[in-house]
C-alpha positions in Angstrom: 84.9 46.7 -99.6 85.5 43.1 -100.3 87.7 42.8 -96.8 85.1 44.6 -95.2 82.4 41.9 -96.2 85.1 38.9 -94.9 85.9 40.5 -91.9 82.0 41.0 -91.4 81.6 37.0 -92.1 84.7 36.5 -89.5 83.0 38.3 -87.4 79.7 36.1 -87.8 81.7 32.9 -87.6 83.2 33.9 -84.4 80.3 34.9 -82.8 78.6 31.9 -83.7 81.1 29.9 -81.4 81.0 32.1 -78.8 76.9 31.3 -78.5 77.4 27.6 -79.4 79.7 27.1 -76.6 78.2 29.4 -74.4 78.2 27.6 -70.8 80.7 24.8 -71.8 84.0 23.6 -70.4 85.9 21.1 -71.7 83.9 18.1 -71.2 80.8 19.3 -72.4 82.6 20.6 -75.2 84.2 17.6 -76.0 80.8 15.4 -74.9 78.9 17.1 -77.6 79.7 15.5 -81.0 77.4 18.2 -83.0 78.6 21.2 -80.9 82.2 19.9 -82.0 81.3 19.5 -86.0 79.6 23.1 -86.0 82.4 25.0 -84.1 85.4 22.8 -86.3 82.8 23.7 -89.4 83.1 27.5 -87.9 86.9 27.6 -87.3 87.8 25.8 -90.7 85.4 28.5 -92.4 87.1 31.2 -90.9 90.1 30.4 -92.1 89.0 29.5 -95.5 87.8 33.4 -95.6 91.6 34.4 -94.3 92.6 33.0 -97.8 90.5 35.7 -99.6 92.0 38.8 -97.8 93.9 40.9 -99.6 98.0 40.3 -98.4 98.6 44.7 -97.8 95.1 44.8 -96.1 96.4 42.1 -93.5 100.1 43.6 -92.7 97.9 46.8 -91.7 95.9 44.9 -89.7 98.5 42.5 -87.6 96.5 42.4 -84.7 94.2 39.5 -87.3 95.9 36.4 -86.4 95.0 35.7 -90.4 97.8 33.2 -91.1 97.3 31.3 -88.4 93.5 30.7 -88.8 94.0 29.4 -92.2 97.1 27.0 -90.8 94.2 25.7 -88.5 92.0 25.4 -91.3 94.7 23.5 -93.1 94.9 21.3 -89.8 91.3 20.6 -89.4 90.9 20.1 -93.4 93.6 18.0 -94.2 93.7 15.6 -90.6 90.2 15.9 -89.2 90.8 12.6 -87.3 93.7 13.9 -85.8 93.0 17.1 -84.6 94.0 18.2 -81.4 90.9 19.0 -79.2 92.5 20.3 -76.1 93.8 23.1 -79.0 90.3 23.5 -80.6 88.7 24.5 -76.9 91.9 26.2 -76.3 91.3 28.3 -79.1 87.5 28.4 -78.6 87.2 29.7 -74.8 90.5 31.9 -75.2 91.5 33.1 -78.8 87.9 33.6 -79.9 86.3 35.9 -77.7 89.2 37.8 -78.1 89.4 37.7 -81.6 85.7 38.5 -82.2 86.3 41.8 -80.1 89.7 42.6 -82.5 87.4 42.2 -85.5 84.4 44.1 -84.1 87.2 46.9 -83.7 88.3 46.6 -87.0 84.9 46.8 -88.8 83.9 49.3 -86.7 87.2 51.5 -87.5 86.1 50.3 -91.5 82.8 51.7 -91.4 83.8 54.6 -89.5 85.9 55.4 -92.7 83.1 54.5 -95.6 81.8 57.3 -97.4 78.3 56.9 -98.7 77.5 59.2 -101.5 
């Protein structure tokens, strides 16, 4: 249940970007100092969560990029300044959309198997 209720927050997080950046390209991405803060906020939060899943829920699930949201979230926590924006949109207008899909799948597939008594 508890990686049900992260991938359900993933989920939320992802989503979240998707409609923030909704319309957007690169410049206007980059343009928008707030829209930049929220969706960095977003990423690094999604990877903080990848922390909290347990390790034999993820190898079942391998189509979860987990480790490598929480690598981001240790780039965007630990060098803010520095991070690489041309990555951020990168990941934004291509991993994202289909990452939210991959975990819409995989709560979907979760619920299908919950048994309410």
């Amino acid at each position: 249940m508890r990686n049900e209720i992260i991938v359900g927050k993933l989920l939320a997080y992802a989503e979240k970007i998707i409609k923030y950046c909704s319309g957007c390209d690169y410049d206007s991405f980059t343009a928008d100092t707030m829209l930049v803060e929220a969706c960095v906020f977003n990423l690094s939060q999604m990877g903080e969560l990848c922390k909290s899943i347990d390790g034999e829920y993820a190898q079942k699930h391998p189509q979860i990029p987990w480790k490598e949201m929480y690598g981001l979230r240790n780039r965007i926590v630990h060098d803010y300044e520095g991070v690489n924006m041309i990555l951020v949109w990168e990941i934004i207008s291509e991993d994202i959309p289909a990452l939210r899909d991959a975990l819409g799948d995989l709560l979907k597939q979760e619920r299908g198997h919950t048994v309410i008594i």
